[in-house]
C-alpha positions, 0 to 999 in steps of 0.5 A, spaced: 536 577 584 537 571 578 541 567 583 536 568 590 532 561 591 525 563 588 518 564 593 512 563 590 506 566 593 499 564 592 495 570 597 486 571 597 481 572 600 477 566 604 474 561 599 477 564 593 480 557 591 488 557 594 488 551 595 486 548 589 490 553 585 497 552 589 496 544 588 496 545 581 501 549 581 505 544 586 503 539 583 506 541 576 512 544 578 514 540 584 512 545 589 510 544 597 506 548 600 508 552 606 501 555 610 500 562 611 494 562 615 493 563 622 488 559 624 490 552 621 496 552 625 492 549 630 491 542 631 484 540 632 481 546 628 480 542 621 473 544 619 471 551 621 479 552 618 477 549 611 484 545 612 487 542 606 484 534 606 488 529 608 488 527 600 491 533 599 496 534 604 498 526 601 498 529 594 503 536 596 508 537 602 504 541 607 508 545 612 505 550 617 499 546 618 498 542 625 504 546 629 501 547 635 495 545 640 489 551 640 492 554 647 499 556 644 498 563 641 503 564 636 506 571 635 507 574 628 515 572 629 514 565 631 510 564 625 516 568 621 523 564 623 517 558 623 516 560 615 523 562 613 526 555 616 520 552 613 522 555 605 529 554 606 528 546 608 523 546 602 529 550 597 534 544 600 530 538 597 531 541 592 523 543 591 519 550 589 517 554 595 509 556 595 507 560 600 499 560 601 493 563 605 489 568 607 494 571 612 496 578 610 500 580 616 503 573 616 505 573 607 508 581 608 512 579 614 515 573 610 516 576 603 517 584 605 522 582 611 519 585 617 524 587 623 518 584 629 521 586 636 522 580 640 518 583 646 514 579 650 506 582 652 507 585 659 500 584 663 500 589 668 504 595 663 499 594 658 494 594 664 498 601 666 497 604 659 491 602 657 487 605 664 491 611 662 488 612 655 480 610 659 482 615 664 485 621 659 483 619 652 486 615 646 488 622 643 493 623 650 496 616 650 497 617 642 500 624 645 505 620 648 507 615 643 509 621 639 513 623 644 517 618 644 517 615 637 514 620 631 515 615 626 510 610 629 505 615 632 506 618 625 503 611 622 498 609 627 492 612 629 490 615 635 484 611 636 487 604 635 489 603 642 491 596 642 497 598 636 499 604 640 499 600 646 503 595 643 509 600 640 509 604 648 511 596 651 516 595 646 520 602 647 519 602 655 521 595 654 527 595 650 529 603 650 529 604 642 524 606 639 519 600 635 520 603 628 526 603 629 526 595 631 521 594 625 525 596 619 525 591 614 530 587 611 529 583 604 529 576 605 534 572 601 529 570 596 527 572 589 519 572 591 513 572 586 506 574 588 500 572 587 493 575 588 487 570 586 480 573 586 473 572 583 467 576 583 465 579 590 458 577 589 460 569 586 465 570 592 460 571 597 456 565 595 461 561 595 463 563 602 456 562 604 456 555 601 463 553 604 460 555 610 454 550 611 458 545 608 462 546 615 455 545 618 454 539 615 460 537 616 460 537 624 463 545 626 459 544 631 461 538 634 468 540 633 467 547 636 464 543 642 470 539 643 475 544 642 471 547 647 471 541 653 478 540 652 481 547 651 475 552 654 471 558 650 476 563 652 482 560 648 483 566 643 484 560 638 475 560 639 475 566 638 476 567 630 470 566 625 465 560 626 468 557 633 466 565 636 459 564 633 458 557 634 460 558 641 454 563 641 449 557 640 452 552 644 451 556 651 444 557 649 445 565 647 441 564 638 439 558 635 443 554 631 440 558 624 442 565 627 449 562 628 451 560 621 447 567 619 452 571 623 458 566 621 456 568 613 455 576 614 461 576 619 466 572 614 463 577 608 466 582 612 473 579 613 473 578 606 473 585 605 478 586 610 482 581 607 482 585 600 483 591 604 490 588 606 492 584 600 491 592 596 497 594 600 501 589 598 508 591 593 508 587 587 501 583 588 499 580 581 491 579 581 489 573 577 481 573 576 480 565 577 473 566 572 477 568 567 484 564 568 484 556 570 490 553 574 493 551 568 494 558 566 497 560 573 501 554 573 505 557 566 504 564 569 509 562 574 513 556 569 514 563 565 517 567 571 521 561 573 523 561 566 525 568 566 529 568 572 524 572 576 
């Protein structure tokens, strides 16, 4: 592993501090930063995405930023051959990878080598099983699944139709079963992960704080605009903030209970963020209360000292 192009991941829940902290660390150790967040691959979506500002995105490389209008829909193998292309660029100039966000899913794929079946979504068979789940019940679509992939019927649950869904398509589409196409192959990287976290309460403030400096800022503008251009029905409007505050645009709560819901919504998506990171192998946790940025930049000196 001595020999492998180090990989430095900096993962956390929204508002925790990656950006600074990976700035830092870039900054110090001759990084660049490759994005690890769904939402900020899309042009346009600056203010309710928290992007990095354009001062720092002068100061540190940034990749994976601003890759695609709102109305693309990037699957999760279009953002893996996107992030492995980006941090072999990185290793070829000679600089130290970091790959930074919030996006569970999207950190996994990349550092775990996840094998995503390149099935395209199939409308009308999707269409076909999820009215045979309405019609029969989710148990009997799961029931199905089973029989024709235990192992993935063994790790999603009945009642997530969408998954169970999704592993059918793949299968009737391509013959093999979507376990088997899944199966993981470590990239060619020596990866080292970290994991920021804080207070749940101090988080949830800092969260609230963020978010109506994103008020102030002019969300709303930009939501309406996004809107005009693209349409509320583009699946990039519905995440966090944009969903809320399309609420309010089309006369449905006032801009108060918006911002209220954006705040009580995002508290929830940090709990889900935590629930994922959890999973994650490896993750080193670092309480940003108790050490500053200084000290992950040497933490991460210190392993690159060490070979990983």
């Amino acid at each position: 592993m001595t020999g492998l192009p180090p990989l430095v991941a900096i993962a956390g829940p929204t508002a925790v501090g990656k950006t600074a902290h990976a700035l830092a660390v870039a900054s110090a150790l001759g990084g660049e930063v490759i994005g690890a967040d769904s939402r900020q691959l899309y042009t346009g979506m600056d203010i309710g995405t928290a992007k990095p500002t354009p001062a720092e995105r002068a100061a540190v490389p940034h990749y994976l930023i601003d890759v695609a209008p709102p109305d693309h829909t990037f699957t999760l193998a279009e953002y893996q051959r996107m992030a492995y292309a980006a941090i072999d660029a990185s290793h070829a100039r000679g600089r130290l990878a970091l790959l930074v966000g919030g996006t569970g899913q999207y950190i996994s794929a990349v550092v775990e080598g996840w094998g995503i079946p390149e099935v395209a979504p199939r409308p009308e068979l999707r269409a076909e099983l999820e009215a045979f789940a309405e019609a029969h019940g989710a148990p009997a679509l799961h029931d199905r699944l089973a029989a024709a992939d235990p192992a993935a019927a063994a790790r999603i649950d009945y009642r997530n139709v969408r998954r169970v869904v999704r592993a059918l398509e793949v299968c009737m589409a391509t013959g093999q079963p979507i376990s088997r196409l899944q199966a993981k192959t470590p990239p060619p990287y020596r990866v080292f992960i970290i994991g920021l976290t804080m207070a749940r309460a101090k988080l949830y403030r800092r969260v609230d704080a963020r978010v109506d400096a994103m008020i102030e800022m002019g969300l709303v503008e930009e939501a309406g605009a996004l809107a005009a251009r693209y349409g509320w029905e583009t699946p990039a409007l519905s995440g966090l903030g944009y969903k809320q505050i399309g609420a309010h645009l089309r006369g449905a709560c006032p801009l108060a209970e918006a911002v209220d819901a954006i705040k009580r919504e995002t508290h929830a998506f940090v709990r889900r963020q935590y629930t994922w990171f959890r999973k994650m192998d490896g993750l080193r946790w670092v309480d940003v209360d108790a050490v500053d940025e200084q000290a992950v930049t040497l933490m991460v000196q210190d392993w690159l000292d060490n070979g990983g």
